[in-house]
N, CA and C atoms of all chains as a GROMACS GRO file, in nm:
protein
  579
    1UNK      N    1   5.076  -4.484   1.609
    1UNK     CA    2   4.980  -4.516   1.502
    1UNK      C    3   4.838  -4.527   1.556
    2UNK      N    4   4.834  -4.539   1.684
    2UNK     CA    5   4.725  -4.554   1.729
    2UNK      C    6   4.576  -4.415   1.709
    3UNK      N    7   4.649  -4.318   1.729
    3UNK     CA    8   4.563  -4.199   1.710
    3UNK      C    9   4.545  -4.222   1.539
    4UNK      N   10   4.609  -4.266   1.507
    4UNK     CA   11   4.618  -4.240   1.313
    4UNK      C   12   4.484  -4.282   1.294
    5UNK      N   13   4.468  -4.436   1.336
    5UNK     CA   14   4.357  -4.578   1.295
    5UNK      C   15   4.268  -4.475   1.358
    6UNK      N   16   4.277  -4.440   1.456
    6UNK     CA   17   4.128  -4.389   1.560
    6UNK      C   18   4.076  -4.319   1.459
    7UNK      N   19   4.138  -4.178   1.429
    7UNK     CA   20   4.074  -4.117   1.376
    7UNK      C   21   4.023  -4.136   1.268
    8UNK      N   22   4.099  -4.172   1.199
    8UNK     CA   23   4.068  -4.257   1.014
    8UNK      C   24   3.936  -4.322   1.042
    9UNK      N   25   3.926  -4.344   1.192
    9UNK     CA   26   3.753  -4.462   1.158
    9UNK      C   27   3.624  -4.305   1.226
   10UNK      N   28   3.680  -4.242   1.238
   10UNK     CA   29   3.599  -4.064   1.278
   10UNK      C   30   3.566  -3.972   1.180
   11UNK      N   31   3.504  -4.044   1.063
   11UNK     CA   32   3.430  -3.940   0.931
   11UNK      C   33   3.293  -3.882   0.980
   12UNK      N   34   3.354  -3.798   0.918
   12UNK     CA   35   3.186  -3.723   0.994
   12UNK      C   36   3.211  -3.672   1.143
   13UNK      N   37   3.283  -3.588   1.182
   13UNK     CA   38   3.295  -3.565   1.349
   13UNK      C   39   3.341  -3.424   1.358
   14UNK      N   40   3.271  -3.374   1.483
   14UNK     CA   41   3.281  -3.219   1.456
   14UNK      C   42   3.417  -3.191   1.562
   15UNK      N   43   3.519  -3.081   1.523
   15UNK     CA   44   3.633  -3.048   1.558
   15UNK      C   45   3.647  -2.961   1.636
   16UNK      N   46   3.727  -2.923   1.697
   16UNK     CA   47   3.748  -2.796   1.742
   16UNK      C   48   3.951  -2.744   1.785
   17UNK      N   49   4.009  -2.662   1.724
   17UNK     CA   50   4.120  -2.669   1.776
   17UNK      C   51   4.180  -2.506   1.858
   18UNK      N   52   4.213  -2.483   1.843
   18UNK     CA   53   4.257  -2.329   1.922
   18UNK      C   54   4.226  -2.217   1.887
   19UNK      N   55   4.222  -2.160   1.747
   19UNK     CA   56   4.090  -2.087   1.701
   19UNK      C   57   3.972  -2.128   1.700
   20UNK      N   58   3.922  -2.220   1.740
   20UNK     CA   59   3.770  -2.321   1.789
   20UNK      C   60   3.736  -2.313   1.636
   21UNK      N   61   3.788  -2.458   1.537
   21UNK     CA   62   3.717  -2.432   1.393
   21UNK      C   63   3.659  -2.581   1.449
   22UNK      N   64   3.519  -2.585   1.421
   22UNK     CA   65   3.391  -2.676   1.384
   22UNK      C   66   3.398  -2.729   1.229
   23UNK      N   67   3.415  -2.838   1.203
   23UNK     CA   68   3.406  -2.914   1.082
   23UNK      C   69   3.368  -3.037   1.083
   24UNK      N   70   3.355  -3.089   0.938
   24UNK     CA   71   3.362  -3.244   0.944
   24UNK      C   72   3.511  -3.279   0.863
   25UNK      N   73   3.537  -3.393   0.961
   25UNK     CA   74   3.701  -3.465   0.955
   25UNK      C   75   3.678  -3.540   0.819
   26UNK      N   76   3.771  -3.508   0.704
   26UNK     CA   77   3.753  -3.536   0.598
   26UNK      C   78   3.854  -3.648   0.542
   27UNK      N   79   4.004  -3.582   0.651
   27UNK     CA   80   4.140  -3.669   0.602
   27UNK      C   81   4.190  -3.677   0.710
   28UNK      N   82   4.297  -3.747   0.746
   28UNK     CA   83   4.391  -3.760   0.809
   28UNK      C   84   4.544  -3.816   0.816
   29UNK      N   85   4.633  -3.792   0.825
   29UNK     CA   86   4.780  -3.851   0.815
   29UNK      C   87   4.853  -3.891   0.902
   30UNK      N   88   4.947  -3.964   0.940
   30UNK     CA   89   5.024  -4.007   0.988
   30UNK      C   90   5.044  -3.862   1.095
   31UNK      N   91   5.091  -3.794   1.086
   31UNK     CA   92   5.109  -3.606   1.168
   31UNK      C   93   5.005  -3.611   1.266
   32UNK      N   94   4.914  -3.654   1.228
   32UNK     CA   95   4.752  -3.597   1.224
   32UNK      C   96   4.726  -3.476   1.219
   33UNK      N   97   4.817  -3.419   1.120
   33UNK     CA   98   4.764  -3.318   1.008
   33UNK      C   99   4.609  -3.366   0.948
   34UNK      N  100   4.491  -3.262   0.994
   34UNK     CA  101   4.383  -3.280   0.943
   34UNK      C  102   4.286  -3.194   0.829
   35UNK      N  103   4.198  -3.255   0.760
   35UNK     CA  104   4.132  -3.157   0.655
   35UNK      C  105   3.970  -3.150   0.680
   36UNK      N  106   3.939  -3.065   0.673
   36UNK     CA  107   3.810  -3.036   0.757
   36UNK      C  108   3.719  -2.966   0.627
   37UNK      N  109   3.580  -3.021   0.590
   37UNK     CA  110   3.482  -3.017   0.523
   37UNK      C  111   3.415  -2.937   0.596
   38UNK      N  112   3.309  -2.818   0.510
   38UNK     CA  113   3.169  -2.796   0.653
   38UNK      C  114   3.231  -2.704   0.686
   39UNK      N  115   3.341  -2.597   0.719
   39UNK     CA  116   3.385  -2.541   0.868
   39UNK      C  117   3.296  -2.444   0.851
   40UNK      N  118   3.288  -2.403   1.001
   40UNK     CA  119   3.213  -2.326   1.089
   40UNK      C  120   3.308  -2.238   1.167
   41UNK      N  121   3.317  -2.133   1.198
   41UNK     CA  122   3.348  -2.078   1.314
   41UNK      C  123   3.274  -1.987   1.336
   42UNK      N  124   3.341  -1.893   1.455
   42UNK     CA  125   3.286  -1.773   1.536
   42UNK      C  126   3.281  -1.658   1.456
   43UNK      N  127   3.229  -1.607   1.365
   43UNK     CA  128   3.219  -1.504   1.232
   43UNK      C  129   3.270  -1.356   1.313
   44UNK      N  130   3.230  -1.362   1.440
   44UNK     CA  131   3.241  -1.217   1.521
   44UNK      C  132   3.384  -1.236   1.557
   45UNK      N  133   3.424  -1.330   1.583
   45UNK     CA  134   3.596  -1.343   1.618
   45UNK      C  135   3.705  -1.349   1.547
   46UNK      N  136   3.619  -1.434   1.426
   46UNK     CA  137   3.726  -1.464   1.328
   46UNK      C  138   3.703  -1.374   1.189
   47UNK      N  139   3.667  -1.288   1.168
   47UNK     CA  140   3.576  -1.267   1.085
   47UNK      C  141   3.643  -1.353   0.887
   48UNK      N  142   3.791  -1.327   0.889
   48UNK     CA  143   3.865  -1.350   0.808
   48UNK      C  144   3.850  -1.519   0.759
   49UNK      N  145   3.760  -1.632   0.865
   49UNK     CA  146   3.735  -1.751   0.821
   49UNK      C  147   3.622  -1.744   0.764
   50UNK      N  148   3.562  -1.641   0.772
   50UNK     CA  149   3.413  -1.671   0.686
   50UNK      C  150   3.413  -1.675   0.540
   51UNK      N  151   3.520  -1.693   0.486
   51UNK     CA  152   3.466  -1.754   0.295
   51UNK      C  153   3.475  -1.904   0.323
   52UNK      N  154   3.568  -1.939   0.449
   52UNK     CA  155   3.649  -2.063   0.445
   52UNK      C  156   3.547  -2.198   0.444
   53UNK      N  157   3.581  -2.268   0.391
   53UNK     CA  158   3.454  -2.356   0.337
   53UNK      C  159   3.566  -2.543   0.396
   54UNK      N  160   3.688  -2.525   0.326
   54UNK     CA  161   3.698  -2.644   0.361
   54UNK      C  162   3.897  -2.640   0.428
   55UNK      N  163   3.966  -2.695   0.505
   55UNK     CA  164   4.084  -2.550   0.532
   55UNK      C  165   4.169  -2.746   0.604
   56UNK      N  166   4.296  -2.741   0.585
   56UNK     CA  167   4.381  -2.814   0.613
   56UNK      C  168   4.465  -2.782   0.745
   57UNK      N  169   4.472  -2.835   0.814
   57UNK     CA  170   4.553  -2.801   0.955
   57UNK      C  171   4.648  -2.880   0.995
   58UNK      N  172   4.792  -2.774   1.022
   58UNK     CA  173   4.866  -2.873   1.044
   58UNK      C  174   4.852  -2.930   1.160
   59UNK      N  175   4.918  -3.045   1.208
   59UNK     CA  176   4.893  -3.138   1.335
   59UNK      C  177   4.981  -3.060   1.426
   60UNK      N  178   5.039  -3.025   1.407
   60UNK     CA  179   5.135  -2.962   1.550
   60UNK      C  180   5.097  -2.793   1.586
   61UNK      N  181   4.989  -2.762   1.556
   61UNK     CA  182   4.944  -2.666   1.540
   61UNK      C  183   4.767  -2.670   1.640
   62UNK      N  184   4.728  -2.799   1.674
   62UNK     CA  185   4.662  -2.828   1.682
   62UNK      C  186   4.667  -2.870   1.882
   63UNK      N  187   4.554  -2.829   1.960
   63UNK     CA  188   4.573  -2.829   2.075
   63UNK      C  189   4.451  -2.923   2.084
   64UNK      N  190   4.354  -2.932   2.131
   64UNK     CA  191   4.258  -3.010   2.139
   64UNK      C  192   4.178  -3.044   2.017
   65UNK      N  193   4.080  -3.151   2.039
   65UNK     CA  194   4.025  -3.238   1.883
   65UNK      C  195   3.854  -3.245   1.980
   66UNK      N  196   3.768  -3.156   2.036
   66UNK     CA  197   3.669  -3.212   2.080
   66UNK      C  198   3.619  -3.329   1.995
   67UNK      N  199   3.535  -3.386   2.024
   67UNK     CA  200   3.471  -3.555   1.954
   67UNK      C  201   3.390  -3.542   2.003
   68UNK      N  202   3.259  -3.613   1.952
   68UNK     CA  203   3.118  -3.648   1.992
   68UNK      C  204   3.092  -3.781   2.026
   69UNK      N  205   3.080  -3.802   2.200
   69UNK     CA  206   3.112  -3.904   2.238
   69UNK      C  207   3.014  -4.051   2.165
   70UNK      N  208   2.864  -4.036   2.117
   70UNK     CA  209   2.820  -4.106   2.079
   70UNK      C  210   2.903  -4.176   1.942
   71UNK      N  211   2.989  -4.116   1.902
   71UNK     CA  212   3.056  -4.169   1.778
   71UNK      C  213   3.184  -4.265   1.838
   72UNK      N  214   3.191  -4.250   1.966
   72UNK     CA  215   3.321  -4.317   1.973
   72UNK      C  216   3.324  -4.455   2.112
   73UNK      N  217   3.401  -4.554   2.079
   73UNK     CA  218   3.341  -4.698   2.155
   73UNK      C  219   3.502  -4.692   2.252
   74UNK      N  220   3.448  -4.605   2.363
   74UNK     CA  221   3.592  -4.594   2.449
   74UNK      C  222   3.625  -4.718   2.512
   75UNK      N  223   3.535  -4.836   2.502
   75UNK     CA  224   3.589  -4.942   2.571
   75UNK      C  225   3.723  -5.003   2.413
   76UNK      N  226   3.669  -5.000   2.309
   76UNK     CA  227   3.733  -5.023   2.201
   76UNK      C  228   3.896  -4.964   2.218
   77UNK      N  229   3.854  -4.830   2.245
   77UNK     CA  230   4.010  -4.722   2.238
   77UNK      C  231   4.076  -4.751   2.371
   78UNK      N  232   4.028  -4.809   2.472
   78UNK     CA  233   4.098  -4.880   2.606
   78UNK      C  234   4.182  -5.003   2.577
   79UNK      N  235   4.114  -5.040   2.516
   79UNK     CA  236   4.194  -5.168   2.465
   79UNK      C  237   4.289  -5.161   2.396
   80UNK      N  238   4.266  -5.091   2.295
   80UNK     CA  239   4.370  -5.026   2.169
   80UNK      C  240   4.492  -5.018   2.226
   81UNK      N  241   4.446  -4.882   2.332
   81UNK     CA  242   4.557  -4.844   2.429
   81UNK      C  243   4.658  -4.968   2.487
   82UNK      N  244   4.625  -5.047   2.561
   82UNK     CA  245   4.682  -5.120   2.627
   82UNK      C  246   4.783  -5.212   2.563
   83UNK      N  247   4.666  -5.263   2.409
   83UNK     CA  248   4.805  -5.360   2.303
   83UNK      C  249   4.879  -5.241   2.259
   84UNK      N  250   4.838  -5.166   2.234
   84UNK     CA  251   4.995  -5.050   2.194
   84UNK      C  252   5.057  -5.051   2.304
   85UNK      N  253   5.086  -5.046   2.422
   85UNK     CA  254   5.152  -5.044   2.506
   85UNK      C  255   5.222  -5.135   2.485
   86UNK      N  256   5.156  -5.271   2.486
   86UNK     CA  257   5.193  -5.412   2.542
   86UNK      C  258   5.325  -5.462   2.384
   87UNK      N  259   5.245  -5.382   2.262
   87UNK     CA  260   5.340  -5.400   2.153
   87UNK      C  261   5.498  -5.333   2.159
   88UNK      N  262   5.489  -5.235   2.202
   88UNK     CA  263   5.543  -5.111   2.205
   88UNK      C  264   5.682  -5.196   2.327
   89UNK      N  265   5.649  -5.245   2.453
   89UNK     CA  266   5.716  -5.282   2.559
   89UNK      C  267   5.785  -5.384   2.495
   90UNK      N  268   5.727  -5.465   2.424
   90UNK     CA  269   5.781  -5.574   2.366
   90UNK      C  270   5.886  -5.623   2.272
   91UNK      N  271   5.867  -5.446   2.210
   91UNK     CA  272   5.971  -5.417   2.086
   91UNK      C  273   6.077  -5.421   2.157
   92UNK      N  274   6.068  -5.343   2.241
   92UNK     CA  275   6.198  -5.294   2.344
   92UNK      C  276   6.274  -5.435   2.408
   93UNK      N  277   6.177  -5.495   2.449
   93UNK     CA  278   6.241  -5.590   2.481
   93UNK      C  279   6.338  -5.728   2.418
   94UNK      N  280   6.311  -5.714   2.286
   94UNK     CA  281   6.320  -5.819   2.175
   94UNK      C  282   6.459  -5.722   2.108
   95UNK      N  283   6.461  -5.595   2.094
   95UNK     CA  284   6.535  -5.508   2.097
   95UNK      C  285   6.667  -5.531   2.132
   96UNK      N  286   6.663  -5.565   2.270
   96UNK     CA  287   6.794  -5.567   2.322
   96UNK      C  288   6.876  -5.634   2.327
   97UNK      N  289   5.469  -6.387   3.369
   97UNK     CA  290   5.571  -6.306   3.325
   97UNK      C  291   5.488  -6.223   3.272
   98UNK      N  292   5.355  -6.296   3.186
   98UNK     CA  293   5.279  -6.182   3.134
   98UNK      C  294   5.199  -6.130   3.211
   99UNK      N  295   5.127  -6.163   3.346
   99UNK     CA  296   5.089  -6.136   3.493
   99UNK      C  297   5.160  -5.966   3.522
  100UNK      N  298   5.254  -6.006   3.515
  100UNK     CA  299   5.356  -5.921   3.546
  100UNK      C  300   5.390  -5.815   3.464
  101UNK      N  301   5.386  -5.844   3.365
  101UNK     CA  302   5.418  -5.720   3.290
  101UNK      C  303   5.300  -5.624   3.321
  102UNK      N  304   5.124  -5.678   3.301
  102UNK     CA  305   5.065  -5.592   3.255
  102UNK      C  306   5.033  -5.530   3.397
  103UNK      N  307   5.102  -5.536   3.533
  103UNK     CA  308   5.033  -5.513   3.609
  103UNK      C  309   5.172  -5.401   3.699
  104UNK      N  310   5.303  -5.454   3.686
  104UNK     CA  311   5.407  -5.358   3.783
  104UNK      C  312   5.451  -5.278   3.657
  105UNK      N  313   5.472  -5.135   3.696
  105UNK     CA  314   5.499  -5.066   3.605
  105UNK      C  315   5.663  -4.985   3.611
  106UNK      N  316   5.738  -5.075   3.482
  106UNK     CA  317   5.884  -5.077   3.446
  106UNK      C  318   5.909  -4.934   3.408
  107UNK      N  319   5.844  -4.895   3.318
  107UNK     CA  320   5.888  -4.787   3.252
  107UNK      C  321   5.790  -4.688   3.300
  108UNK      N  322   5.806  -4.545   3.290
  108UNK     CA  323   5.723  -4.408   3.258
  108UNK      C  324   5.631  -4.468   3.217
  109UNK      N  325   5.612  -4.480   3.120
  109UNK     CA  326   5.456  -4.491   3.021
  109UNK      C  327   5.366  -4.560   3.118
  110UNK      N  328   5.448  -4.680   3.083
  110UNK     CA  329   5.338  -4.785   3.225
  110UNK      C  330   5.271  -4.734   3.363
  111UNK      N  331   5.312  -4.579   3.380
  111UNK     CA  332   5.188  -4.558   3.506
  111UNK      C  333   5.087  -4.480   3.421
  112UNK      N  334   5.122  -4.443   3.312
  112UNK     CA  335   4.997  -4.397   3.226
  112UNK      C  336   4.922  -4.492   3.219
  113UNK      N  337   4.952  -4.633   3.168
  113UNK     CA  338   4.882  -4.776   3.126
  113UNK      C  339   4.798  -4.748   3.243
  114UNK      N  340   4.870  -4.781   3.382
  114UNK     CA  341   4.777  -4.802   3.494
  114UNK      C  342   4.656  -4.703   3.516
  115UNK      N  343   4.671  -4.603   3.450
  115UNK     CA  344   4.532  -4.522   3.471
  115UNK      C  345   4.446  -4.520   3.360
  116UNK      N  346   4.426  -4.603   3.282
  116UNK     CA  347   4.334  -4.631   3.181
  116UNK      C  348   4.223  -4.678   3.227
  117UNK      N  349   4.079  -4.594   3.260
  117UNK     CA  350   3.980  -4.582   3.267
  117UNK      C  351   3.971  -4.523   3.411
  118UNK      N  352   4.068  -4.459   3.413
  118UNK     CA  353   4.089  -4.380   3.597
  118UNK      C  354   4.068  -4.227   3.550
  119UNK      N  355   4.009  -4.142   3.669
  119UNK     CA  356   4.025  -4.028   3.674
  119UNK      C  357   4.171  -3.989   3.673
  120UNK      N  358   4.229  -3.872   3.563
  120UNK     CA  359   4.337  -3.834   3.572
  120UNK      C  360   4.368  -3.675   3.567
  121UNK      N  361   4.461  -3.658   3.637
  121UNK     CA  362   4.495  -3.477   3.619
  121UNK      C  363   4.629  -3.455   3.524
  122UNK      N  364   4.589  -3.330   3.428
  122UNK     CA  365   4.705  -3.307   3.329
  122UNK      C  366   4.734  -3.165   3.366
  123UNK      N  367   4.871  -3.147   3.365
  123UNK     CA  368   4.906  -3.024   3.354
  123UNK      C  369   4.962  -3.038   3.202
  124UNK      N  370   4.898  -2.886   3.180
  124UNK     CA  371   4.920  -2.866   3.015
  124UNK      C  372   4.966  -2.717   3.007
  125UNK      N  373   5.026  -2.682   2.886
  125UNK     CA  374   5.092  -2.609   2.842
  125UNK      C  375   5.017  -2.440   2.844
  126UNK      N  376   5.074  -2.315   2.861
  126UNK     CA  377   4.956  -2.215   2.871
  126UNK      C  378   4.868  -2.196   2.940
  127UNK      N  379   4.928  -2.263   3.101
  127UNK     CA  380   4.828  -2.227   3.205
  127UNK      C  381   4.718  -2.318   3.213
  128UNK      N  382   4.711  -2.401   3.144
  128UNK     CA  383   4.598  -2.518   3.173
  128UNK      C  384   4.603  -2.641   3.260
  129UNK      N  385   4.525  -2.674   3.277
  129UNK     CA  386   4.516  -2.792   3.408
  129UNK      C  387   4.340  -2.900   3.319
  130UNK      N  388   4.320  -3.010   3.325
  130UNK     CA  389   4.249  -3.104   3.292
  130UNK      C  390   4.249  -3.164   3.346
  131UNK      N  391   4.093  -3.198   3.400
  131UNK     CA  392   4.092  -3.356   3.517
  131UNK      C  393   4.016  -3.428   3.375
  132UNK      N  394   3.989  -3.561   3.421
  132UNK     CA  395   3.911  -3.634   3.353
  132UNK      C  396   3.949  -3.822   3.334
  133UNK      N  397   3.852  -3.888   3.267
  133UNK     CA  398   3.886  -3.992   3.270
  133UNK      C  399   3.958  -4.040   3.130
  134UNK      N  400   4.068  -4.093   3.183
  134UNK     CA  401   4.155  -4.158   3.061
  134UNK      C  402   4.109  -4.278   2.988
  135UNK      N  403   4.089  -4.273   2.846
  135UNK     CA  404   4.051  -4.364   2.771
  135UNK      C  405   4.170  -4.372   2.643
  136UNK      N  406   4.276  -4.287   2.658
  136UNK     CA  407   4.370  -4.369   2.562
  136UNK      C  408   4.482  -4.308   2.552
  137UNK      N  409   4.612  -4.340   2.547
  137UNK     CA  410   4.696  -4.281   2.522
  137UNK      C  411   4.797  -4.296   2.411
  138UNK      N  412   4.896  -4.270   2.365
  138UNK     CA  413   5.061  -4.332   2.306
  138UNK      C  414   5.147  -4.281   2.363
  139UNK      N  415   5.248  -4.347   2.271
  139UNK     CA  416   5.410  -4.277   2.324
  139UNK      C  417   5.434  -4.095   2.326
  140UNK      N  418   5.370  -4.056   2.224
  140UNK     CA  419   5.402  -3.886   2.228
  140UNK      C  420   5.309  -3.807   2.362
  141UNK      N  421   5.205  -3.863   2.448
  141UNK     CA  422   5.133  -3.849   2.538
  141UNK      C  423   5.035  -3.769   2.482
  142UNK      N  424   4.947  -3.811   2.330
  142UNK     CA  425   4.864  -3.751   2.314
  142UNK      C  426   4.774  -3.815   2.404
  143UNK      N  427   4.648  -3.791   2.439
  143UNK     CA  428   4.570  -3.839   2.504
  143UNK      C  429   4.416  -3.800   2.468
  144UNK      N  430   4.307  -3.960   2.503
  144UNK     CA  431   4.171  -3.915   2.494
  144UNK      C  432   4.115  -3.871   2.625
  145UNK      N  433   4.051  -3.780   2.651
  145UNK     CA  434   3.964  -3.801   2.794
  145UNK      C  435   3.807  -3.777   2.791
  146UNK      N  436   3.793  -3.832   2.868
  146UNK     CA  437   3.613  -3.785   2.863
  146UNK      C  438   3.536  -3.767   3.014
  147UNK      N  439   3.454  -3.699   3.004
  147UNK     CA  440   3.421  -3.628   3.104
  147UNK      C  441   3.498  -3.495   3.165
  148UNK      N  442   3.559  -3.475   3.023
  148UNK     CA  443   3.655  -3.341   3.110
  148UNK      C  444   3.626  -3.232   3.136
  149UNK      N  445   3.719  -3.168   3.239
  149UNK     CA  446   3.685  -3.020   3.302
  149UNK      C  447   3.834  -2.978   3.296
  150UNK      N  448   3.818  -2.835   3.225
  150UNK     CA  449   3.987  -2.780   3.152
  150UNK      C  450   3.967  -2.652   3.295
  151UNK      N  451   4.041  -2.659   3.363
  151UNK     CA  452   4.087  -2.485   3.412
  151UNK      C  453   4.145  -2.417   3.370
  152UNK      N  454   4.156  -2.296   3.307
  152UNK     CA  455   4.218  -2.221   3.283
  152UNK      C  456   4.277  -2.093   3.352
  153UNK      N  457   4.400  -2.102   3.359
  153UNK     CA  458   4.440  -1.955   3.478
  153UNK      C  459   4.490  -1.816   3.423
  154UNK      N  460   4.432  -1.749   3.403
  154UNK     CA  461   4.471  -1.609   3.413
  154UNK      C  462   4.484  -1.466   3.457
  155UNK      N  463   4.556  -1.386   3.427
  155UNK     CA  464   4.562  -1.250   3.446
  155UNK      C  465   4.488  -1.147   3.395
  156UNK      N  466   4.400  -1.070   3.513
  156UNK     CA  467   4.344  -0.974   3.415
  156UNK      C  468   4.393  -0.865   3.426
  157UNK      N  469   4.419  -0.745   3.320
  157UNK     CA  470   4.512  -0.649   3.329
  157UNK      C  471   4.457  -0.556   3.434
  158UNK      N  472   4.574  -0.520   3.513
  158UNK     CA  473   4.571  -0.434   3.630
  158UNK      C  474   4.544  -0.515   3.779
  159UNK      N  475   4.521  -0.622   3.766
  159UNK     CA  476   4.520  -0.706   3.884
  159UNK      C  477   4.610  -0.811   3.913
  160UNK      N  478   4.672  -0.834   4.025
  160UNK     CA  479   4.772  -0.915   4.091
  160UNK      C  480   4.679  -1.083   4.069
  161UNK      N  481   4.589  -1.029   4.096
  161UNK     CA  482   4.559  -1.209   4.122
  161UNK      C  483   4.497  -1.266   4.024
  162UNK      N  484   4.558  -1.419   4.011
  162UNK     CA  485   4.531  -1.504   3.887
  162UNK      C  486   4.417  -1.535   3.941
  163UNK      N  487   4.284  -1.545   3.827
  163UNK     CA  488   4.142  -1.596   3.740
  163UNK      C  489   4.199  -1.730   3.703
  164UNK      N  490   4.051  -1.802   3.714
  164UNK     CA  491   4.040  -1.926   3.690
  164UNK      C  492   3.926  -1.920   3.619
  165UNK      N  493   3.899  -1.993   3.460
  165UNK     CA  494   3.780  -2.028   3.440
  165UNK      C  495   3.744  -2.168   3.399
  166UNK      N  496   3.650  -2.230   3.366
  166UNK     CA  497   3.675  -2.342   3.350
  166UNK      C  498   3.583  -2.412   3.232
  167UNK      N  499   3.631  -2.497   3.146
  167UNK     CA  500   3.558  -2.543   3.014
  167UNK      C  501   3.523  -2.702   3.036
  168UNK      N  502   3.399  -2.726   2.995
  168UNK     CA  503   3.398  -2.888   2.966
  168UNK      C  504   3.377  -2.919   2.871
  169UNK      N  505   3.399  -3.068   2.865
  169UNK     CA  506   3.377  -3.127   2.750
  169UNK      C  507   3.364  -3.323   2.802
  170UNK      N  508   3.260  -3.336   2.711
  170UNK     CA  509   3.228  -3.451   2.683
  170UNK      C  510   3.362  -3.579   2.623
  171UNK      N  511   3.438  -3.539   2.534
  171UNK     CA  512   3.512  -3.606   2.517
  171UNK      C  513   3.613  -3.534   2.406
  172UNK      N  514   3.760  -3.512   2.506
  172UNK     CA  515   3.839  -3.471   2.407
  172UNK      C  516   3.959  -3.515   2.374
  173UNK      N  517   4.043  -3.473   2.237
  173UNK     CA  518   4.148  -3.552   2.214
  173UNK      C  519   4.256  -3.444   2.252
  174UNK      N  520   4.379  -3.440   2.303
  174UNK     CA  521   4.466  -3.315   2.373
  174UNK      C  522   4.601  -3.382   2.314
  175UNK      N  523   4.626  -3.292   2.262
  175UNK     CA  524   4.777  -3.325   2.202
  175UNK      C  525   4.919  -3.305   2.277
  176UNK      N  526   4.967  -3.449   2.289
  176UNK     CA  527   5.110  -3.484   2.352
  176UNK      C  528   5.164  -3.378   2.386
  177UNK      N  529   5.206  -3.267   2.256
  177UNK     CA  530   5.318  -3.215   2.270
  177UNK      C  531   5.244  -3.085   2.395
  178UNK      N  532   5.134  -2.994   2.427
  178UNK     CA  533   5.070  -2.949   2.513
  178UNK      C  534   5.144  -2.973   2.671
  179UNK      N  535   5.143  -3.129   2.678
  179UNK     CA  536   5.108  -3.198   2.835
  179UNK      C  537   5.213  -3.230   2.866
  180UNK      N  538   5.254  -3.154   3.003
  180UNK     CA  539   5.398  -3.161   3.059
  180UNK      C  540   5.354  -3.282   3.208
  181UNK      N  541   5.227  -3.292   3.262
  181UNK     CA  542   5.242  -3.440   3.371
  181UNK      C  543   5.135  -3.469   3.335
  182UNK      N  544   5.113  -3.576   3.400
  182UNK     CA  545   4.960  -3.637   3.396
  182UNK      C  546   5.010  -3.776   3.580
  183UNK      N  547   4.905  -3.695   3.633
  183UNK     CA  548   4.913  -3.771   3.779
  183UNK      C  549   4.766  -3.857   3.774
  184UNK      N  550   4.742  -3.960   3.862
  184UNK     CA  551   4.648  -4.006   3.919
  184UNK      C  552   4.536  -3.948   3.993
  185UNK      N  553   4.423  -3.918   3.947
  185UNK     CA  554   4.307  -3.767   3.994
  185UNK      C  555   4.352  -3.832   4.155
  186UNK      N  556   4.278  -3.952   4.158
  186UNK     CA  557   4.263  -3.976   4.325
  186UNK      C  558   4.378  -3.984   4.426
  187UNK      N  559   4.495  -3.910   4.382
  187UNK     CA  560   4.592  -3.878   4.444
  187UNK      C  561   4.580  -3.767   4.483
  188UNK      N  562   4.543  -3.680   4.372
  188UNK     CA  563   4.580  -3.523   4.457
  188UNK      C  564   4.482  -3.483   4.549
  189UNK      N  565   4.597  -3.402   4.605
  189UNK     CA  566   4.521  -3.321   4.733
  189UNK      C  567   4.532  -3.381   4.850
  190UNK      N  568   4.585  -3.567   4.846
  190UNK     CA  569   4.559  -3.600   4.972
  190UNK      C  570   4.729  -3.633   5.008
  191UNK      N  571   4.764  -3.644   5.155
  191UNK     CA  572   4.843  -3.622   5.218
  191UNK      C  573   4.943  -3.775   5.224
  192UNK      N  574   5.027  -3.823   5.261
  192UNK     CA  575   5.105  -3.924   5.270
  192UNK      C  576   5.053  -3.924   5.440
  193UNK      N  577   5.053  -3.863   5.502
  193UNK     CA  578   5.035  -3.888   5.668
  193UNK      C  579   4.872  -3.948   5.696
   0.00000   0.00000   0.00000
């Protein structure tokens, strides 16, 4: 769930995934299946995205998410990290 | 006990924990390789990094020997299912002797 919250607080952030599509992050789901406002791409490469205006992607389809680091508080997402861990270990342990 | 937990690492995941805000190397899916610094992970090993540098290895037709090129990025998000290791940067390359 952790990537879910992250991104959900990332409106407004430009994308990029394996056909390199540039957008703004509009939605996001649990998958992190995403919906992208704005898109942009490479018109000479892609030529077939150029009506494409606003385009849904599935999450497992998806290889990298560039981000614009001024938008994002990595000491925040360090932390994040660590209680998900620390939650996550705990389940397991209470679990058994 | 809680000393302990957050610091010896029980499970897999937990040497990921330990490199949170460390230089790390990923081998990824399609010939890719990523150094960079780890700022977040989960259970599926998606991961954030920043400061990264992606290598990429390939073949160009009619030649034996693999090309390398290489991409950066300021800060990216790389999806779990991609990333088959992720080691400690300041490990590799150096020797046990």
């Amino acid at each position: 769930m952790l990537f879910f919250s992250f991104f959900k607080t990332l409106v407004d952030q430009e994308l990029k995934n394996d056909v390199k599509i540039t957008g703004t992050l509009r939605s996001i789901d649990q998958y992190l299946n995403i919906k992208l406002d704005n898109v942009q791409t490479d018109v000479a490469k892609y030529p077939h995205f150029v009506a494409v205006r606003s385009v849904f992607i599935r999450g497992s389809t998806i290889r990298y998410i560039h981000l614009n680091p001024n938008s994002v508080d990595t000491n925040l997402l360090q932390d994040a990290s660590r209680r998900e861990a620390m939650a996550s270990s705990g389940d397991k342990i209470v679990g058994r | 006990m809680v000393d302990e937990k957050s610091v010896s690492a029980s499970e897999p995941l937990d040497l990921i924990r330990l490199c949170l805000d460390e230089q790390i190397f990923v081998k990824l899916r399609g010939n890719r390789e990523m150094t960079g610094k780890l700022h977040a992970y989960d259970s599926h090993c998606n991961i954030v990094l920043g400061d990264a540098t992606e290598t990429i290895y390939y073949l160009e037709s009619g030649s034996e020997d693999v090309k390398s090129r290489k991409e950066k990025s300021e800060l990216v998000f790389v999806r779990g299912d991609s990333v088959m290791s992720i080691a400690d940067a300041s490990n590799i390359g150096k020797t046990n002797a």
